[in-house]
DRENMAR-260104 format. One record per residue (C-alpha): x negated, y negated, z negated; residue in one letter. Coordinates in steps of 0.5 Angstrom, whole numbers, plus 2048, in hexadecimal, padded with zeros to 3 digits. Each point is the difference from the previous one (the first is absolute). Last residue first. Example, Ala and Ser with C-alpha at 12.3 -4.5 7.8 and 13.67 -1.06 7.14 Angstrom:
<pt x="7E5" y="802" z="7F2" resn="S"/>
<pt x="802" y="807" z="7FE" resn="A"/>
//
This chain:
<pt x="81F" y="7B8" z="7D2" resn="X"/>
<pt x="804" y="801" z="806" resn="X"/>
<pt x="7FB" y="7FE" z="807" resn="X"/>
<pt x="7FA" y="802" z="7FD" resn="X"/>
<pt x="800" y="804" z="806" resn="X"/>
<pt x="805" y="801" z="805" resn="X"/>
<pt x="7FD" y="801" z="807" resn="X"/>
<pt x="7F9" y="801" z="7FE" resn="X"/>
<pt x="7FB" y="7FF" z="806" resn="X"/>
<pt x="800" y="803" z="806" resn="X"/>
<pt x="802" y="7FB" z="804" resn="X"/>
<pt x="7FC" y="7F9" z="7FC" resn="X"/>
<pt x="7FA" y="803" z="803" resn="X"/>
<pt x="802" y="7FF" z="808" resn="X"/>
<pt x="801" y="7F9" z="7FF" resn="X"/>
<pt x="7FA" y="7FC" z="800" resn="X"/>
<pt x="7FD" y="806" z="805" resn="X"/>
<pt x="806" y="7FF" z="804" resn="X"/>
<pt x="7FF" y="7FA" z="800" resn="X"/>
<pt x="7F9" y="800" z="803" resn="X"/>
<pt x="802" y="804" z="805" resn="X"/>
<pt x="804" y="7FC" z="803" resn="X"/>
<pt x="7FA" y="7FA" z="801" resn="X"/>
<pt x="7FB" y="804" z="802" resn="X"/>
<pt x="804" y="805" z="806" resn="X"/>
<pt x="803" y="7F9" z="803" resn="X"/>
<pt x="7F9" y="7FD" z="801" resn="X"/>
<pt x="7FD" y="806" z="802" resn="X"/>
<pt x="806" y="7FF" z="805" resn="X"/>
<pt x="7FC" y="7F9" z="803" resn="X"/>
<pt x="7FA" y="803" z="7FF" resn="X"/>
<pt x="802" y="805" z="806" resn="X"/>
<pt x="803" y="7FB" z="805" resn="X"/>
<pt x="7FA" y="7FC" z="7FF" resn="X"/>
<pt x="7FB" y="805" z="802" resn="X"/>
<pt x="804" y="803" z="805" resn="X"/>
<pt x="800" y="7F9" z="805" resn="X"/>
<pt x="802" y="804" z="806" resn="X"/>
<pt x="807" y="7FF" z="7FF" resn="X"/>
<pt x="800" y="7F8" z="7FF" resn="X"/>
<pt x="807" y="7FE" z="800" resn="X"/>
<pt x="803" y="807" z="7FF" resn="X"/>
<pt x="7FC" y="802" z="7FA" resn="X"/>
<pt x="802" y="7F8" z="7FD" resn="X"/>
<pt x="808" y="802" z="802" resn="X"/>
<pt x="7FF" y="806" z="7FC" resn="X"/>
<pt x="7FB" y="7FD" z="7FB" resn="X"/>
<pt x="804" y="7FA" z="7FF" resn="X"/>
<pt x="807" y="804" z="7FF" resn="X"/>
<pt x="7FD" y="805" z="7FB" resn="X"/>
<pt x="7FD" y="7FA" z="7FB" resn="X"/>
<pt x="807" y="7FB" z="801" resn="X"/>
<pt x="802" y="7FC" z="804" resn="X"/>
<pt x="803" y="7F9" z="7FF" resn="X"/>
<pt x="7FB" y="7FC" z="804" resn="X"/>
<pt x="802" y="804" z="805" resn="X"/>
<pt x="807" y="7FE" z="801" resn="X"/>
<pt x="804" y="804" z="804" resn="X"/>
<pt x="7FD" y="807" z="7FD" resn="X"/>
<pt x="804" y="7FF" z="7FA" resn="X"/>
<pt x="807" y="805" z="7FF" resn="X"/>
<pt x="7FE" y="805" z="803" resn="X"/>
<pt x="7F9" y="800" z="802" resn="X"/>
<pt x="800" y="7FF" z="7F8" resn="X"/>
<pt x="806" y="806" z="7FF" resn="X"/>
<pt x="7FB" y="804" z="804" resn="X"/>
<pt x="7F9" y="800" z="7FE" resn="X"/>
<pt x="801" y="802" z="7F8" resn="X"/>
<pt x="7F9" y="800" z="7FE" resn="X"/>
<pt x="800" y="7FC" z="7F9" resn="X"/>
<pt x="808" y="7FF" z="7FF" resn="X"/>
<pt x="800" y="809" z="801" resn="X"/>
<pt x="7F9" y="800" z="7FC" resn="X"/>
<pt x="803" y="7FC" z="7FA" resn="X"/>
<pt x="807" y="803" z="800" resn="X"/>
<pt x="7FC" y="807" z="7FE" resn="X"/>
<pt x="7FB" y="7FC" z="7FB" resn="X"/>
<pt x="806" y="7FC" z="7FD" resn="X"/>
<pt x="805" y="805" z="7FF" resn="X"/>
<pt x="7FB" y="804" z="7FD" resn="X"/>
<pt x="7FD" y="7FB" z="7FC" resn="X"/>
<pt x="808" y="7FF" z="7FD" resn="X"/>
<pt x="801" y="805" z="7FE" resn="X"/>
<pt x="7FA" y="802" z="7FB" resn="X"/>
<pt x="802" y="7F9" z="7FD" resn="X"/>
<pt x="808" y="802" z="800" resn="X"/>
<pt x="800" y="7FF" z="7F8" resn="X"/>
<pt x="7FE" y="7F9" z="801" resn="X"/>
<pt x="806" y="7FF" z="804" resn="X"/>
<pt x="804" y="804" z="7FA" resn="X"/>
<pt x="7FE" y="7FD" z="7FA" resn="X"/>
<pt x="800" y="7F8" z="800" resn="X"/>
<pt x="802" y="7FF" z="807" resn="X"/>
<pt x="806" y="805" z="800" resn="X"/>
<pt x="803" y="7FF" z="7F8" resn="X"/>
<pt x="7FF" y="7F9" z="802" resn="X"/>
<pt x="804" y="800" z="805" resn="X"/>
<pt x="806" y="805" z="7FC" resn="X"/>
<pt x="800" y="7FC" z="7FB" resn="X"/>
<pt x="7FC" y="802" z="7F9" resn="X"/>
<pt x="803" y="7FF" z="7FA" resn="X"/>
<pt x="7FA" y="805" z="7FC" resn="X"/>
<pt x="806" y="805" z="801" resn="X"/>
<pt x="801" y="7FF" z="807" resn="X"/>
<pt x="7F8" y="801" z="800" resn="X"/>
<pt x="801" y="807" z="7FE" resn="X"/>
<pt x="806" y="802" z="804" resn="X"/>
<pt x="7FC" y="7FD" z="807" resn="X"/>
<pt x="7FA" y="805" z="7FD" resn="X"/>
<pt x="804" y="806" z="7FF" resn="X"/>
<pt x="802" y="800" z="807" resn="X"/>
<pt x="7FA" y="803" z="802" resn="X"/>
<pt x="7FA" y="7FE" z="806" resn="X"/>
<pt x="7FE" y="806" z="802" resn="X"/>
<pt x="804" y="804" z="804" resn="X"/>
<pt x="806" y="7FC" z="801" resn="X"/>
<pt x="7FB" y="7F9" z="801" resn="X"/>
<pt x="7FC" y="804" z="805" resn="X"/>
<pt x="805" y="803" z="804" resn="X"/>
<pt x="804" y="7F8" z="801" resn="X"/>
<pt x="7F9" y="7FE" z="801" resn="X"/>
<pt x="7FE" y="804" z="806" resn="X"/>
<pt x="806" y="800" z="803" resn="X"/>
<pt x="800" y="7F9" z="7FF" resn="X"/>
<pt x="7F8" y="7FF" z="804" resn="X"/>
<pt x="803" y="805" z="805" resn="X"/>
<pt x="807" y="7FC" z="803" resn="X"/>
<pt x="7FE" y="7FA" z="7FE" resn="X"/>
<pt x="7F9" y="7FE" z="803" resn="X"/>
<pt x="804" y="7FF" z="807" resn="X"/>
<pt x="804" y="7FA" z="7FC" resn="X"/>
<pt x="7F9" y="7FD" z="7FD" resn="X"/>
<pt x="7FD" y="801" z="807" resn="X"/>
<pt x="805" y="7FD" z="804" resn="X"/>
<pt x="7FF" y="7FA" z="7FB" resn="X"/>
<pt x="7F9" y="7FF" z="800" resn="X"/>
<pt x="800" y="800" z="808" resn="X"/>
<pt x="805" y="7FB" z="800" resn="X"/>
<pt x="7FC" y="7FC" z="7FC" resn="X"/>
<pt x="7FA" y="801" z="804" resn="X"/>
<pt x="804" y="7FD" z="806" resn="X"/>
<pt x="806" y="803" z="804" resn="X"/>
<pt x="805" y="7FD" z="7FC" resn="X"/>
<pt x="804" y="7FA" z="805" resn="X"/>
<pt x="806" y="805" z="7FF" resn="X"/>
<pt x="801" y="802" z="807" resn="X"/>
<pt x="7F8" y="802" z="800" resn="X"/>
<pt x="802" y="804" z="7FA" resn="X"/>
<pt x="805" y="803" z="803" resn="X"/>
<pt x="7FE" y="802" z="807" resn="X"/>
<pt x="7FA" y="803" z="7FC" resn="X"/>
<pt x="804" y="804" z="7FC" resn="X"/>
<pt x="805" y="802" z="805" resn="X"/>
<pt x="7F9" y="803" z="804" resn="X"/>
<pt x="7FD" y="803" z="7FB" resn="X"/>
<pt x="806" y="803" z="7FD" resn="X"/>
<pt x="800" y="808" z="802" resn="X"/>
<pt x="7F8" y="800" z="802" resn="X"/>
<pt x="800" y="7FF" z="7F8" resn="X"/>
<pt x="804" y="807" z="7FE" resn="X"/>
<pt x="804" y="800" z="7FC" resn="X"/>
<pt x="800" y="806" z="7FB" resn="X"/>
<pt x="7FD" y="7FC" z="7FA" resn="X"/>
<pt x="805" y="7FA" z="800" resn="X"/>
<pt x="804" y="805" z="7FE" resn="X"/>
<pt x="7FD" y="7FE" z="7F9" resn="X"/>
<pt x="805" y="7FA" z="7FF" resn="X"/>
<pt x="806" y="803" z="803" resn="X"/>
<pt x="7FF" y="806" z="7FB" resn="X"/>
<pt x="7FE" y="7FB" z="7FA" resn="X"/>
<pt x="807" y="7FC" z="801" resn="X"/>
<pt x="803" y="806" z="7FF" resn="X"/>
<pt x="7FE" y="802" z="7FA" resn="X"/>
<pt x="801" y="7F8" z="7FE" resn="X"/>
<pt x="807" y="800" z="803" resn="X"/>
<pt x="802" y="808" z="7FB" resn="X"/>
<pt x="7FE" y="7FC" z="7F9" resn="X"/>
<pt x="7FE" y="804" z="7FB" resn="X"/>
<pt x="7FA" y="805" z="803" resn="X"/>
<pt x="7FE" y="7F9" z="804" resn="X"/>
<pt x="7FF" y="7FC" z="7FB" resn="X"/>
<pt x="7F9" y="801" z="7FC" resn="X"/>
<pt x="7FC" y="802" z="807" resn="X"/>
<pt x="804" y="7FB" z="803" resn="X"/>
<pt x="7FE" y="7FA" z="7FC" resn="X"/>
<pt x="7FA" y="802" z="7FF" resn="X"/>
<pt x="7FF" y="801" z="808" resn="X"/>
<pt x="803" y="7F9" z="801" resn="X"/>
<pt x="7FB" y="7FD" z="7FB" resn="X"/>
<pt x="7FA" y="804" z="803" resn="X"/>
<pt x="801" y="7FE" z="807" resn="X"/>
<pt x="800" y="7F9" z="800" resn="X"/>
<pt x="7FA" y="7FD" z="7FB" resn="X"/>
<pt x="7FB" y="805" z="804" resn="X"/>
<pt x="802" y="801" z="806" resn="X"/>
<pt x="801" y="7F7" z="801" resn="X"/>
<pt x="7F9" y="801" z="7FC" resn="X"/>
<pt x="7FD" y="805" z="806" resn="X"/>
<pt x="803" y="7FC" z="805" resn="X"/>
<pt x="7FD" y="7FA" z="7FD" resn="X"/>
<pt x="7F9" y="803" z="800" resn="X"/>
<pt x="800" y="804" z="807" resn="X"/>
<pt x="803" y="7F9" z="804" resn="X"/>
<pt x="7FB" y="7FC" z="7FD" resn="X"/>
<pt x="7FA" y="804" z="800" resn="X"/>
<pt x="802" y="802" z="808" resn="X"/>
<pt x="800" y="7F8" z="802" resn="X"/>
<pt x="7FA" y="7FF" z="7FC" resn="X"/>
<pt x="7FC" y="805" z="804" resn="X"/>
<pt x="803" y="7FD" z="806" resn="X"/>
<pt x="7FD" y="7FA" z="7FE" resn="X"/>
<pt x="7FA" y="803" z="7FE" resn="X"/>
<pt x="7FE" y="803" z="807" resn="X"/>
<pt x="800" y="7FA" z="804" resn="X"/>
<pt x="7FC" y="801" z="805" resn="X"/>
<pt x="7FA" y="7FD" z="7FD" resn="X"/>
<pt x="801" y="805" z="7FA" resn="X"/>
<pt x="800" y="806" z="805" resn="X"/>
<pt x="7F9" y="7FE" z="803" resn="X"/>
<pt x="7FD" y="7FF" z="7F9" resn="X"/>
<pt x="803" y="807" z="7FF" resn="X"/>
<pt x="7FD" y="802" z="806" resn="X"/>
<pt x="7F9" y="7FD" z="7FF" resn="X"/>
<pt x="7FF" y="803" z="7FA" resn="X"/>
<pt x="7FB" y="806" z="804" resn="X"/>
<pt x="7FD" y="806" z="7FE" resn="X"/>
<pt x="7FA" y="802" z="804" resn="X"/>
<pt x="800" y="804" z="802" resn="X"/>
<pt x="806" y="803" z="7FF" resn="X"/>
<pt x="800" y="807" z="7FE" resn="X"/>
<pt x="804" y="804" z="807" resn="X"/>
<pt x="806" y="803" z="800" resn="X"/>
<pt x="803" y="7FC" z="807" resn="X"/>
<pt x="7F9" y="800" z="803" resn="X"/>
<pt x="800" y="7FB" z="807" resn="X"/>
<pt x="807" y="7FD" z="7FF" resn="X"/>
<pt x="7FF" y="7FE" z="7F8" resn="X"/>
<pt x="7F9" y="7FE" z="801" resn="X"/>
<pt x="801" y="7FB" z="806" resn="X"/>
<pt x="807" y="7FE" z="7FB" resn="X"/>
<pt x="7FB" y="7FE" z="7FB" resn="X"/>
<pt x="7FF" y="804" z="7F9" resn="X"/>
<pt x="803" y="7FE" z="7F9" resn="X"/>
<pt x="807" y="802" z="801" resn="X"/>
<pt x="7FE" y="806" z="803" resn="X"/>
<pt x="7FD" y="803" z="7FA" resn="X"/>
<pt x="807" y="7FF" z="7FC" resn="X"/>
<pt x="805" y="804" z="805" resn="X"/>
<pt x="7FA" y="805" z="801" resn="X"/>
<pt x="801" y="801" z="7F9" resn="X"/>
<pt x="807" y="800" z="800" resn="X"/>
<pt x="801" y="804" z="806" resn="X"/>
<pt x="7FB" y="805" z="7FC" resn="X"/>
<pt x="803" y="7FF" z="7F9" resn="X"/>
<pt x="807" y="803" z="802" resn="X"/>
<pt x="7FE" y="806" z="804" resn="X"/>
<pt x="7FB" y="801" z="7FA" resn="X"/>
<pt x="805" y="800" z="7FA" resn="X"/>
<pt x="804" y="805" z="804" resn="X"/>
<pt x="7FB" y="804" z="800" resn="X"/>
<pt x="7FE" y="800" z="7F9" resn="X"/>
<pt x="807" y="801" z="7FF" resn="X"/>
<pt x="800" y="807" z="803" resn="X"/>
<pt x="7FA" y="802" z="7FD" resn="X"/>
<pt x="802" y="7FF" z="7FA" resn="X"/>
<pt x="808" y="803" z="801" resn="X"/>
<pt x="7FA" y="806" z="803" resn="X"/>
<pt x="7FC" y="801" z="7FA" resn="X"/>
<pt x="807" y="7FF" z="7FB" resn="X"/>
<pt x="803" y="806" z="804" resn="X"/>
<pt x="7F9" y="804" z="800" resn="X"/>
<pt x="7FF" y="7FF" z="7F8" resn="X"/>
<pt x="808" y="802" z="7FF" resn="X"/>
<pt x="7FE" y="806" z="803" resn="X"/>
<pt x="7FA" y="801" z="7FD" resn="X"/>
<pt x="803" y="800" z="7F9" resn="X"/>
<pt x="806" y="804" z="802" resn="X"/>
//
């Protein structure tokens, strides 16, 4: 038995070192690009750069590169604050609600077949619309994706709040004289932590490197782009200037795995410790 169980956990190691591999090396040739010449891009695709160069960043940086930046920092972060403010105080809500009241059981299963409509369905409506409505600009786009964002975040949240967030704790703050918005702001939103970063993780890659929406809703007025858009359409206007274009998405790639790496601990830690003392 033992050496079975060895072999199994030998081939389930060897398995994921593979997997490991065939996602660094894209990632490592990604990075050593960014630091070579086109010249030594087309002539050598895997080969070390000799010698490595800035010049493609500062190349990035003249064309502009900090205003799109810029533009996909804002619509991530006050999509993600949008999200997080919203979301949580309806699936509270609904979570503590909907085995007593028939609507809100209902209003939960509208709101999460969200998740079975397909985009390609309402593209063109969507787009048709915010046009008509003058909403075809950054906040528009916030707005599409905080509605798009509840299906699968409430989901979430309503799953989490009836799994780990007990209805004793709202009993003992109305004892305490607490009203049902303090008794959320104080205790239960603090509680949703765990929650909250992965939430904020999962949304933030899909704000980050969302393409479609933007091109969408935003590919009107260039000074409006965001990251993705200016790297497709900057790879379009100079397709044969690789070492650029492959800067621009170590660019992207830094700055998303930064917050992962800010919020990835919050995940696992304890649910509802200390929470009843």
């Amino acid at each position: 038995m033992k050496n079975e169980s060895s072999k199994r956990n030998t081939w389930q190691y060897g398995l994921l070192i593979i997997g490991g591999i065939l996602i660094l090396i894209p990632l490592l040739v990604t990075i050593l690009s960014s630091f070579k010449t086109t010249k030594d891009i087309v002539d050598n695709f895997f080969s070390w750069p000799k010698p490595f160069i800035l010049d493609n960043y500062q190349t990035l940086l003249d064309d502009g590169i900090k205003d799109y930046f810029l533009n996909s920092t804002i619509i991530t972060v006050v999509s993600l604050l949008a999200v997080t403010l919203v979301i949580p105080a309806a699936a509270f809500s609904i979570a503590r609600n909907m085995s007593k009241r028939k609507a809100f059981a209902i209003m939960y299963s509208l709101l999460i077949l969200g998740i079975f409509v397909p985009f390609q369905v309402i593209m063109i409506p969507i787009t048709v619309m915010m046009n008509r409505i003058g909403m075809a600009n950054m906040w528009g786009l916030i707005l599409l994706y905080l509605t798009y964002a509840i299906p699968q975040t409430l989901f979430l949240y309503v799953g989490y709040i009836k799994v780990s967030v007990p209805e004793s704790m709202d009993e003992a703050a109305e004892i305490d004289g607490a009203d049902k918005l303090t008794t959320y702001r104080k205790i239960i939103f603090p509680m949703l932590k765990p929650m909250h970063a992965t939430t904020m993780i999962i949304n933030a890659l899909w704000f980050w490197n969302d393409f479609m929406l933007p091109l969408l809703i935003l590919n009107k007025d260039s000074r409006m782009w965001s990251l993705p858009l200016f790297q497709y359409n900057y790879t379009g206007q100079y397709f044969n200037d690789f070492g650029p274009s492959f800067a621009s998405y170590i660019v992207g790639i830094v700055t998303i795995t930064l917050v992962y790496l800010v919020f990835q601990k919050h995940i696992i830690a304890g649910m509802s410790n200390g929470a009843v003392k």
